[in-house]
C-alpha angles and dihedrals in degrees: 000000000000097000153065085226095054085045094060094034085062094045082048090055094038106041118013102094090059094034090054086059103048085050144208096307106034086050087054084059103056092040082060099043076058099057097050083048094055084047091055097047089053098043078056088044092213100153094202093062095039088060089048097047087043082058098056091037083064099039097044086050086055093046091056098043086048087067101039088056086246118144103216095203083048093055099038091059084043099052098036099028085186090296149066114292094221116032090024088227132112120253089031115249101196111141104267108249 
């Protein structure tokens, strides 16, 4: 794998029979109890677990966008052309909130 593409293509051949049956909503579910677990991996600092959670964080997002039709490598370069969104420079120079 060298892409985000092949990386959602994979979770597509691997999960989206059963994903298609859990549905939208459910999948959404499971994309966000990974994230608090990623959260409470980081809050223990403990750097094995934070790789693992960071794993299931990416694969239940592709997972999601499989089912909503979105191509995750399109909408990233879309989204971060190279630059900032917001100021268009690297590294980015927008005011810290």
């Amino acid at each position: 794998m060298t892409s985000i593409r092949e990386f959602q293509e994979l979770m597509r051949a691997i999960y989206y029979e059963r994903d298609s049956r859990r549905g939208i909503e459910r999948t959404f579910m499971w994309l966000v109890q990974e994230v608090g677990e990623l959260s409470r991996a980081i809050l223990r600092n403990d750097r094995e677990n934070i790789e693992e959670e960071v794993a299931d964080v990416l694969a239940w997002l592709a997972s999601l966008c499989n089912l909503l039709g979105i191509d995750m490598e399109n909408a990233v370069i879309k989204k971060y052309p190279g630059r900032c969104p917001k100021c268009g420079s690297i590294p980015c120079r927008c005011d810290l909130k």
